[in-house]
N, C-alpha and C positions, 0 to 999 in steps of 0.2 A: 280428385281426378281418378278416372278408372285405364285400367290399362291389362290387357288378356295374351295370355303368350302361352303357345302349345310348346312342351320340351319332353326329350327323352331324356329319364334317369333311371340311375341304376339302386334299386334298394336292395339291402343285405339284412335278412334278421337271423339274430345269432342266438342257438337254441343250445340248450348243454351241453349238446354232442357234436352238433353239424351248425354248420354257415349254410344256406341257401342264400344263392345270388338273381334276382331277378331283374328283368328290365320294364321299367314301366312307363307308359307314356299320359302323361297329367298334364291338364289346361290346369295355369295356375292364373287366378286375378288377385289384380292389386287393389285397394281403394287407401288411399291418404285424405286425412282429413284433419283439421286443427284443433275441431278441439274436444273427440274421443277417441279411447282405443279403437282400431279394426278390430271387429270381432269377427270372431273366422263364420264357413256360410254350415249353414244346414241348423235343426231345432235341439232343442232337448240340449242346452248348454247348459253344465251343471247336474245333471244329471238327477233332477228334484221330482222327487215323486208326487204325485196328484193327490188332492185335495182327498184328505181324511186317510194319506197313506204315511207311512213314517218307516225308514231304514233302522234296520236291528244294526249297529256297528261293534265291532270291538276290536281292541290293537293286542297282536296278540306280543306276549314274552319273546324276548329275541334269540330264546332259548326254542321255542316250538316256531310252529309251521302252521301256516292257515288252513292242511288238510289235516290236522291234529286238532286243531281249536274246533272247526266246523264236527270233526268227528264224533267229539265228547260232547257238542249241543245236542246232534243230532241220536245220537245215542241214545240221552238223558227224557228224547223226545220234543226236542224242538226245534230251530229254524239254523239253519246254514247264515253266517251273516250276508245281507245285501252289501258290507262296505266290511273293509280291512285299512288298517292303520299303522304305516311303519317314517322310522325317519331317517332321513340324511342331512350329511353335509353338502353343503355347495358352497364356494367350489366344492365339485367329487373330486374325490380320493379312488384309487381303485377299488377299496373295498366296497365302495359304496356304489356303483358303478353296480359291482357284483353281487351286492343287495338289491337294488332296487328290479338290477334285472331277473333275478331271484324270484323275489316276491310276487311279481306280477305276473309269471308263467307258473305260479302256485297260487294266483288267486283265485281261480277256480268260477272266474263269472263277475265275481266280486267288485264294485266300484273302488280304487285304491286311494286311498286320504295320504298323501305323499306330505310331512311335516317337512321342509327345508330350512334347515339352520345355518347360518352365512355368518358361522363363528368367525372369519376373517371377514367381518363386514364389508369395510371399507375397499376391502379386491372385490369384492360380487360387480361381475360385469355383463355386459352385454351375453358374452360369448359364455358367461355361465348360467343364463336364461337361457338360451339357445338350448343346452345342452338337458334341460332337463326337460326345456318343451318336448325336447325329440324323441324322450323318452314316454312320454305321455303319448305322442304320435303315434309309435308305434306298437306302445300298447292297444290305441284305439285301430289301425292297421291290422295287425293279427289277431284280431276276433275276440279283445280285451272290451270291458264298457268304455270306462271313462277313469280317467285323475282327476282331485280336486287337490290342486297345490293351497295347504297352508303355509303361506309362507312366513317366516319372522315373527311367530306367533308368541301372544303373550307381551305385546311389544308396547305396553303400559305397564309391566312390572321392571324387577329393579335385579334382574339375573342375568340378563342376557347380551352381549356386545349390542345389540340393535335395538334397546330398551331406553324408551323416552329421550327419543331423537324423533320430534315426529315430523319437522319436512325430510329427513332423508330418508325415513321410513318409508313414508309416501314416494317418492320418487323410485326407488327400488323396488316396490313393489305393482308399481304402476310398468316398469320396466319388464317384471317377469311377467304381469299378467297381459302384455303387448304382445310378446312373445309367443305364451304358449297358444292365444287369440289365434295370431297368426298362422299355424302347423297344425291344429285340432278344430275337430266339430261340436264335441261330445263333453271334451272336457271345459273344467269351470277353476275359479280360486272362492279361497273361502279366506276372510278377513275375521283373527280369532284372537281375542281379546282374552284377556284373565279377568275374573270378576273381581270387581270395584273397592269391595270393602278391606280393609287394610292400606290402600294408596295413599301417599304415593310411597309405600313400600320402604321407609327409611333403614339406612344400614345396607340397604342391598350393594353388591357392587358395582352396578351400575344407571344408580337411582342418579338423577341428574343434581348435581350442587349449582348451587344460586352463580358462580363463577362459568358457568358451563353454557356456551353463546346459543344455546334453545331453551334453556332454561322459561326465557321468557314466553315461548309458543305455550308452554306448561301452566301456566299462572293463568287460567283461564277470566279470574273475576278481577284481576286487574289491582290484587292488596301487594302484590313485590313477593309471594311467598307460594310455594305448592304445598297443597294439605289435600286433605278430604273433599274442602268445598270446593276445590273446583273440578273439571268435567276431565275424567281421565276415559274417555270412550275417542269425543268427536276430534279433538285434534290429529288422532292419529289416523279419522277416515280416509282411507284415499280415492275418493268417487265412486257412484253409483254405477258408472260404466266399465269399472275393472272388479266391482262386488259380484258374485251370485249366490253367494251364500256370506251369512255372519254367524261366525262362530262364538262358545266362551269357552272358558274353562272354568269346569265346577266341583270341587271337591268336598268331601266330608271330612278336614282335617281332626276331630276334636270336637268340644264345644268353645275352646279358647285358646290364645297362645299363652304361654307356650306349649306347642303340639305334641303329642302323643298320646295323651288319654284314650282309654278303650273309651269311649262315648257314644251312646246311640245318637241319632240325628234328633236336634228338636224339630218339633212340627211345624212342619210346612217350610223349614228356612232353605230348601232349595229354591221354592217360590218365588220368596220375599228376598233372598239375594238377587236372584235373576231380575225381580220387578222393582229393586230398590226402597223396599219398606219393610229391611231386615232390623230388629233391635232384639237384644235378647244376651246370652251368656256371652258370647260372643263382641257385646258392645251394642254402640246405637252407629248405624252406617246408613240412615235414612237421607243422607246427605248422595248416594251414590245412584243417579238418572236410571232409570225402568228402561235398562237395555233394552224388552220385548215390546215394549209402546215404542220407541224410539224406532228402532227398526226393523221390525216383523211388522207395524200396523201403520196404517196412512198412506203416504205416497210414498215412503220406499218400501214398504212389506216384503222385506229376503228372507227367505227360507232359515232358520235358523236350525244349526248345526248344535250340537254338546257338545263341543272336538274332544272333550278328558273328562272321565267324571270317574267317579268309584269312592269308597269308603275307607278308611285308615283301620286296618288294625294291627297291633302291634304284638307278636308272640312273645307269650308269658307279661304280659301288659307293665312292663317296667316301671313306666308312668303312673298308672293307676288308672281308674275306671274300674265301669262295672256291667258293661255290656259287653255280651260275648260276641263270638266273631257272627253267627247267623242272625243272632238277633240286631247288630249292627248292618250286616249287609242287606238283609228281607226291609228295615226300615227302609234305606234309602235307594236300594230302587224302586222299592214301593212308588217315595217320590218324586224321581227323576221319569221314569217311564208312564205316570199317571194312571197307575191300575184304574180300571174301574169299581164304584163304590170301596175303595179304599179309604183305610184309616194310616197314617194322617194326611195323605196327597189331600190338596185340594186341587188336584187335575182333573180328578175322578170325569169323565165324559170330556176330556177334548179342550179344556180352555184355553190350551195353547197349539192351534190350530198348524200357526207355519213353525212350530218344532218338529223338523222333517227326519231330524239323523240324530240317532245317540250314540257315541263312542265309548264304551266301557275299557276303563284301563286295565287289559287284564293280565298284569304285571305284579312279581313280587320282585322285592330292589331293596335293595341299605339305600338310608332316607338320610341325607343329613340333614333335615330339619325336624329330625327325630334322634338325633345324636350319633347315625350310624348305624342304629338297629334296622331289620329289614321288617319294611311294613309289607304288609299282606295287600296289594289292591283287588288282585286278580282274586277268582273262585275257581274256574273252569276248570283246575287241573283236580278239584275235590267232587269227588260224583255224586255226595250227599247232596253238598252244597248246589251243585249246578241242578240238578233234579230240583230243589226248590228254587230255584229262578226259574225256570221255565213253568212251575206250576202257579209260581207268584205273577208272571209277568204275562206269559202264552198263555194261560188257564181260564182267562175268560171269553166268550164273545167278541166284546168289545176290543181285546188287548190283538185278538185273530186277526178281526177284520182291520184292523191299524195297520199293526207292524210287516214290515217285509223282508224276507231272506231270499234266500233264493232256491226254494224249494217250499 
């Protein structure tokens, strides 16, 4: 049923210094329908770049500022990001409230990748979709692009209150993505899995035990047990009507756990994880489904996102190794970005057509899965370093005509 109703409201956007209050008068239509989300009206949901184009993203240190991060690229001679990367809680907290609102009147143009964490899973409610739809509204209102809420990401590993519970996952997140549908044009969600190999993640604290009443949604092949063999991607889909993007997450921890080792990336294995015919120092994880056939090709083809990626290194290599820090980061964005005629991408020209956005993590942090030490992810605050990412990544033709910032 459709249903059209003309009303006055009053909108307030609240800027650092000043409140402005205006009155606006908006037809708003309804449609209900059984059995997909309303998707709000107008094009461009998701905010997916065209064919043969791909977003430069990176999230910056919650230490710097997205006209700090953009400064030092563009400095070094290259691209202002098309996308920025920060996170919250939901429920919000004031401070986060005072993040978000932060962020997005310093993004500078920027599409904003909003991560929501619903550490108090079980409260996430209506009225806490609500609240951060309306933030995305009104970013798109005052002359912002777009949000792409990830929500509950990584919701196949074994860290996080909302990890492998996949119908309430689904349900929750079919909830926010109704919401924000409803209040936005522009903006989109992205469903962002962690990659496959290591699952299902044991020891983690919140890796699901056989006692645990979903347990069974997890046991995909039907043996009483979750391992490797079964499918840690699809049960946690929540339909193709709340998707517009599918995200992973892809790091270069090492060549092995236990993590830390200074290690350059072996060849090609951001590939062969992504495509599921990883074996190598690493292990045999050929058991873990070719996310990018899966759903970048055929009838669902979504746009696929990188939401986290970047390279480990650990100052004064406590662990050992023998790759330094440039020679480990030049390798793997070599990989991840697909230079052309690059050694050892085998991207080299394009063969991963719908990877639309990559999100470099450009963060330094104490790792506890490096015992506490602070791994290195980020480059951007090193000017040597970032000069060679833009000559490695922007320096050819092909990498030009690709990628996009927003300059």
């Amino acid at each position: 049923t459709t249903t059209t109703t003309t009303t006055t409201t009053t909108a307030a956007t609240a800027a650092a210094s000043t409140t402005t209050t205006t009155a606006v008068t908006t037809t708003t239509t309804t449609t209900t329908r059984t059995t997909a989300v309303v998707r709000g009206p107008g094009p461009g949901r998701g905010m997916v770049p065209p064919d043969g184009k791909a977003l430069l993203g990176f999230i910056p240190d919650w230490r710097d500022t997205p006209q700090g991060l953009n400064g030092r690229l563009v400095a070094a001679g290259g691209l202002a990001p098309g996308a920025l990367g920060m996170f919250v809680h939901t429920p919000m907290r004031d401070s986060d409230r005072h993040a978000i609102q932060g962020f997005m009147e310093r993004a500078m143009g920027a599409i904003v990748v909003v991560t929501a964490e619903p550490f108090e899973f079980d409260a996430f409610n209506a009225s806490d979709a609500e609240e951060l739809a309306g933030f995305c509204q009104r970013f798109e209102e005052y002359g912002g692009s777009a949000c792409i809420i990830r929500f509950m990401h990584e919701m196949n590993g074994g860290w996080y209150p909302w990890c492998q519970k996949p119908s309430l996952f689904k349900e929750k997140f079919r909830l926010m993505a109704t919401k924000l549908y409803q209040v936005t044009r522009r903006s989109g969600m992205v469903w962002s899995v962690n990659g496959g190999d290591g699952y299902p993640f044991l020891g983690g604290q919140y890796t699901a035990k056989p006692s645990d009443p979903w347990y069974h949604e997890l046991d995909t092949n039907g043996d009483g047990k979750v391992t490797l063999e079964d499918d840690m991607y699809e049960p946690f889909y929540p339909g193709d009507d709340v998707v517009d993007w599918v995200g992973i997450t892809l790091y270069h921890w090492g060549d092995a756990w236990p993590w830390g080792e200074n290690d350059v990336p072996e060849n090609n294995v951001f590939v062969k994880k992504l495509r599921g015919n990883y074996v190598g120092y690493g292990g045999d994880a050929r058991a873990v489904p070719d996310f990018y056939a899966r759903y970048c090709e055929g009838s669902r083809k979504k746009p696929l996102m990188l939401t986290e990626t970047a390279a480990l290194y650990v100052e004064g290599a406590p662990f050992g190794g023998k790759g330094s820090e440039m020679e480990i980061r030049r390798n793997w964005w070599k990989q991840v970005y697909g230079i052309h005629r690059c050694e050892p991408s085998v991207l080299c020209g394009g063969d991963l057509p719908q990877l639309k956005m990559i999100n470099w993590f450009d963060i330094v942090k104490e790792e506890a899965a490096v015992d506490g030490n602070v791994a290195k992810w980020g480059f951007t605050q090193d000017t040597i370093m970032t000069r060679q990412f833009v000559q490695d990544v922007l320096g050819s033709t092909w990498a030009q005509l690709r990628y996009v910032g927003l300059n």
